[in-house]
Each structure stands twice: as structure tokens, then as C-alpha cells.
N, C-alpha and C positions, 0 to 999 in steps of 0.2 A: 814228885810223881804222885798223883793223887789214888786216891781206891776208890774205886764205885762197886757198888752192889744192886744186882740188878734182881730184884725178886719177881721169881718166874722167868728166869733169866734162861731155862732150859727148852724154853717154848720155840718157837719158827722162826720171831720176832727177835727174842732175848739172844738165841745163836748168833744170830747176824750183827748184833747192839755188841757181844762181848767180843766180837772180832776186829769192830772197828774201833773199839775203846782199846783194846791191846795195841792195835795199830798205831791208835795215837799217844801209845808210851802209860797209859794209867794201868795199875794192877786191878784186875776183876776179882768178885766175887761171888759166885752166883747162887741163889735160894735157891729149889726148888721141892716136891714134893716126892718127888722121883728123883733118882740118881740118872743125870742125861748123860748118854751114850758120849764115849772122848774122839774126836776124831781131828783132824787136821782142817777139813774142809766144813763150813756152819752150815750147808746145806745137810751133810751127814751127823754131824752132833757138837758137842761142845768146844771149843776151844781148847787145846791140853794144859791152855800156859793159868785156865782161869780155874783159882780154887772154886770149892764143891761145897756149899752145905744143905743137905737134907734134911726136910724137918717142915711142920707146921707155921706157917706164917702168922697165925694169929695167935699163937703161944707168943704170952712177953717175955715170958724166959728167954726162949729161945731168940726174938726179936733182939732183946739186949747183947746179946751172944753175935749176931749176926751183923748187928751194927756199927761193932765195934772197932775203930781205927777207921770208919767211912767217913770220906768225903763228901759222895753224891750217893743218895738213894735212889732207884729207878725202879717204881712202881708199873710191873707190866702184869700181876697175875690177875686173872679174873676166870669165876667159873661161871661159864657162858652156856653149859649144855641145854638148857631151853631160852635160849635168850628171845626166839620169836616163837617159840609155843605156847607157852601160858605165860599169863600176865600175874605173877602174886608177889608184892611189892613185899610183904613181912616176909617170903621167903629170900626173897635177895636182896632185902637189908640186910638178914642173918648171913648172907650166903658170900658179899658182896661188901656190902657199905659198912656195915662195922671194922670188918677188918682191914679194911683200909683204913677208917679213921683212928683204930688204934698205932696204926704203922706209923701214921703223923704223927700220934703221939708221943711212941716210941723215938722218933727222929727229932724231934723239941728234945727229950730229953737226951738224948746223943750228941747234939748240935752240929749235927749233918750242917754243912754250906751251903746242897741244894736237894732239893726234895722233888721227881721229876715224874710225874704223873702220865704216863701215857693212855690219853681217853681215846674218844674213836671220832675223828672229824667225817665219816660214812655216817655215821646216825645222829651226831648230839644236834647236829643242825634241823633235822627234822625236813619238810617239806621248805623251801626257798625258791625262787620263781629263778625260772632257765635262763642262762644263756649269759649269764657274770658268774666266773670264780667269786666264790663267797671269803669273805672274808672274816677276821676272828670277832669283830663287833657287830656281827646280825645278831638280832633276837632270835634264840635260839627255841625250837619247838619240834624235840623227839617222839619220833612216836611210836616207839619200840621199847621193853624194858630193859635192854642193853642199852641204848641211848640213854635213855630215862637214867639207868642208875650209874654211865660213865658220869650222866651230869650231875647226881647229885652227889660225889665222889669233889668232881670237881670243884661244886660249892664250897664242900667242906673245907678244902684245900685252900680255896680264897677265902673264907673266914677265920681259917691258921692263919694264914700268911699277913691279915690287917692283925687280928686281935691277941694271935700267939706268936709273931715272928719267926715262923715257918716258913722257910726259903723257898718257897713251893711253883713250879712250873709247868704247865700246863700244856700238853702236847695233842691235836690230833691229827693224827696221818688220816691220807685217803685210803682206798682200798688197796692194800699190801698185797702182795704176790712173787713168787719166785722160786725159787729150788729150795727144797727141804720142804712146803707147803702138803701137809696131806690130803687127797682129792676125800668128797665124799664125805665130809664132817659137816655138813652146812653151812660153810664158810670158805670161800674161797673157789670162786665160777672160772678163773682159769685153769688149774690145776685140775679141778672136778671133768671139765670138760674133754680138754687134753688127755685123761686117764679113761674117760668114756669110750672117745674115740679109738683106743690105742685097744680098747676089752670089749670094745661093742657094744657097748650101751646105749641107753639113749638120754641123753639131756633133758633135763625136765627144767621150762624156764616159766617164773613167775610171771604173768602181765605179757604184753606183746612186744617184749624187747626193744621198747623204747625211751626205759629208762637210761638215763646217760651218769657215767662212772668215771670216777678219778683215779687211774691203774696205778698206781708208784711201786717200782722195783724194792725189795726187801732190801736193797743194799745201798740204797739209797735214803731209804729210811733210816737202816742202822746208823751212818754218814751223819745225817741230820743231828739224832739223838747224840752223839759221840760227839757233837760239836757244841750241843747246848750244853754236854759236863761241864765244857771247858766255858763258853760264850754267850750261855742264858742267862738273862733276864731275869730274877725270883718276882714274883709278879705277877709276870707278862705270860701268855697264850701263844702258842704258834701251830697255825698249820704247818701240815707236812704235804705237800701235792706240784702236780706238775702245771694244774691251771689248764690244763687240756682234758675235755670230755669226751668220751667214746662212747657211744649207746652199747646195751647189750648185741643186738645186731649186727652193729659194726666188729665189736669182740669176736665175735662169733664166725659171721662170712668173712669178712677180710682180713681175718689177723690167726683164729686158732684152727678153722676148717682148710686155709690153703697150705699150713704149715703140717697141719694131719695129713692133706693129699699127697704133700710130697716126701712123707716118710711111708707112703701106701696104704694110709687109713682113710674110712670116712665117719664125718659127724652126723647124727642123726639125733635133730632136737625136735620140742614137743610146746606148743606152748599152751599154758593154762589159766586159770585166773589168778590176778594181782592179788599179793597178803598185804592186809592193812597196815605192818609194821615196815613195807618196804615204800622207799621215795621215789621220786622220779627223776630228781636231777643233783647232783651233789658231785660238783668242782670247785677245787679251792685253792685259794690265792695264798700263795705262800713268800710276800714279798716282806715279811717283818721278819720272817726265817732268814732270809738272803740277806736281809740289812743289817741283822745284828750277828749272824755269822761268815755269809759269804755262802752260802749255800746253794745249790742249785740242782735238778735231777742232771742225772749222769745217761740214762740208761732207755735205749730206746725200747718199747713196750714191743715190735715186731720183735727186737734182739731177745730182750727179757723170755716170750714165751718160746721161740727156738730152746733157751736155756732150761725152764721149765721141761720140755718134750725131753730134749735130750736125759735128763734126771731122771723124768719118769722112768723111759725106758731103759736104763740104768739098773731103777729099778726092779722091773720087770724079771730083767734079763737075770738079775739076781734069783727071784726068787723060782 
């Protein structure tokens, strides 16, 4: 039975990763900065069965501490609070890229088995011409400093992995969505929308909603990550995506506005000018995922956002 430690493992992303990793029989671990909520369900909080430790991730103290008795490291934390507001690279090197590369470091000296980087295959790619699933060998050209600093994370990672023997794997998913997602952070336009609809807002969309998106369910993604503990590659790169693109529009009319109509809400959206840090087209081929694990999406994106609504208004009704 192996142990994996998933830092930042208390995030949206991380809930879902430790669920399907318990599922597949390894014991969890989870960093995070905050004590996350215990709950049965990863849409509501953490797993019960996965230890807890609190604490700074870029402390090596505590790194040593943390890493200890690990199998597979899974690198998911990043603070992303102006990831498309300002552009200042010395602040999130500091903020960002150091501490990741001390975490390699730490993980060389641990001798973690595999080191598993989750970057963002929505940005690192940057602009890429429509209408092919991209796959993990385009010339890569982000243009966002999220993008920008998944990638240069990731360099780092491929320069351990030739010059240090850092087992290191390289993950990016498409655009992630799903229950437990909070609307209204600047990330994440289904959830945002859906929680518009249900409080009367209005949707503010970037550019004339004809960028096209790669939707993959959160639990599907966890599936993915939980299979490369076991079935990655140390080396090798994999998308995470379905290879199907949906325009904002299409999101929007045929998939979140008729699901709002027939819970009795409407969508009222707005659209504005395009930010330079956003793409236009970004789907992606996830056929070295499926070949070296057997992977494939599960989860149809109308079913996924019924699931989201329902949560929301779960939520709601809570509060």
C-alpha cells in the first residue's frame, strides 16, 4: 500500500485526488495551510480516512516532516490570487516558484518514487490554432502569469528529473469543474454562472464568448491523477481532457441557461472586452493518459453541471 501526499491537498481539486487515491487502497496525506473541513462527501470537505498536516509548505522543517514515509508527492498548491491581474514575475517567483523548487528538493532528498506536478494544460499552452486537441508536444506559449509560472515550475521539474533523478510527472488538466467548486473567485465560469443564476446576478463574460474550453469533471480528473500514483511515467507529461470543445456560448445557452430554466431561474449575461491573458481555443488530447493508464472521461459535462446546480443549491438552502 503506498502513501501519497498531496500538498494542498485540502483545495477542490486536492478533495477529489484524496478520494480517489483512498479508493484505490493508498493511504493519504494531506498538507495544507488551513485545517480542511472532514466530511464523508469531497464536494463538502476532506476525506475522514486521510491524515491532516497543517503547516507552511515552504518551511524544510516542516517539508522533512511531511515527507516522511511518502511514496508519491503531489504537488497541487499555488497562490494564484492575481494570477490575471498584474503581471510581476519577482513577486511570484517568491510567491510561487521557489517553493516549489524547494519541495523537489526536499523530495530528492526523501526519495519519493514519484514527484507529480499538477500544472494547468488551460494556460501553459498559450494561444494554439483551433480545431485539433493539442497535444503534450506543441510549442508551448502562455500568456498569462499563471501559465507563465505553471511553466516555469515545470522546467524546473524536467531539469530534476535529467540532472537530479527526480521522478517528476507532469500533469495538465483542462478546465476543472464540479461540486465543491466556489463560484465567484475568478476561476471557474460554471459554478460562477450557475450561482448567478440561482442569486440574480449577472454574468460578466470576457471577449464575445467564442472562445472554445475543455470542461473535464473534478472526478475525473481526481481518477486520472490517482492512476498516475500508480501508472506514470517519471518523465513524461499528460494531459488531462476530454478532446471535446464547447465555446463559452455553447456553455452558457445550451448547457447552464436551460438547466437554470428548469430549476425556475434565468441567466442574464453581459459581454465585455477580451483580457489579453485569456485564449481562444484550448482542447486537449489526452491519448498518452489513456495509453499508459487506461483512462478515459467518465462524466457527461450536461450530467456534471445538473450536479454542480444541485450542490449549489444545497448550498443555499443551507445558509
Amino acid at each position: 500500500m503506498s502513501r501519497v501526499l498531496l500538498i494542498g491537498g485540502g483545495g477542490f481539486i486536492g478533495r477529489h485526488i484524496a478520494h480517489a487515491c483512498l479508493r484505490n487502497h493508498s493511504r493519504v496525506r494531506v498538507v495544507d495551510v488551513h485545517r480542511p473541513t472532514v466530511s464523508a462527501e469531497p464536494a463538502d470537505g476532506l476525506a475522514p480516512d486521510a491524515e491532516v498536516m497543517v503547516g507552511d509548505y515552504a518551511s524544510v522543517t516542516f517539508l522533512r516532516d511531511a515527507l516522511r514515509d511518502v511514496d508519491v508527492a503531489v504537488h497541487l498548491a499555488h497562490d494564484a490570487m492575481r494570477m490575471n491581474v498584474e503581471c510581476d514575475m519577482p513577486e511570484e517567483y517568491e510567491r510561487n516558484i521557489l517553493p516549489a523548487t524547494r519541495l523537489m528538493e526536499a523530495c530528492i532528498d526523501a526519495g519519493v518514487k514519484k514527484f507529480i506536478f499538477i500544472s494547468s494544460g488551460g494556460t501553459v499552452y498559450g494561444n494554439q490554432p483551433a480545431g485539433t486537441p493539442i497535444t503534450e508536444s506543441v510549442p508551448m506559449r502562455p500568456v498569462s502569469l499563471y501559465g507563465t509560472s505553471k511553466l516555469c515550475i515545470e522546467h524546473v521539474a524536467s531539469l530534476y528529473f535529467s540532472q537530479r533523478e527526480l521522478p517528476a510527472i507532469i500533469v495538465r488538466p483542462g478546465n476543472a469543474y464540479g461540486p465543491g467548486q466556489i463560484p465567484f473567485r475568478g476561476q471557474g465560469l460554471v459554478p460562477t454562472a450557475l450561482a448567478s443564476g440561482l442569486t440574480g446576478r449577472k454574468v460578466t463574460i470576457f471577449g464575445n464568448g467564442h472562445a472554445v474550453r475543455d470542461y473535464v469533471h473534478v472526478r475525473d480528473i481526481a481518477d486520472a491523477v490517482a492512476r498516475l500514483t500508480e501508472y506514470g511515467k517519471p518523465g513524461e507529461v499528460y494531459n488531462i481532457g476530454t478532446s471535446v470543445g464547447v465555446s463559452v456560448r455553447e456553455l452558457l445557452d445550451d448547457h447552464i441557461a436551460p438547466a437554470l430554466k428548469a430549476a425556475g431561474f434565468e441567466l442574464d449575461v453581459s459581454y465585455t472586452p477580451p483580457r489579453r491573458a485569456d485564449v481562444e481555443y484550448n482542447v486537449l488530447d489526452s491519448a498518452r493518459l489513456t495509453a499508459h493508464t487506461g483512462w478515459r472521461p467518465t462524466i457527461r459535462l450536461q450530467d456534471g453541471i445538473q450536479e454542480v446546480l444541485d450542490w449549489l443549491s444545497k448550498q443555499e438552502q443551507a445558509n
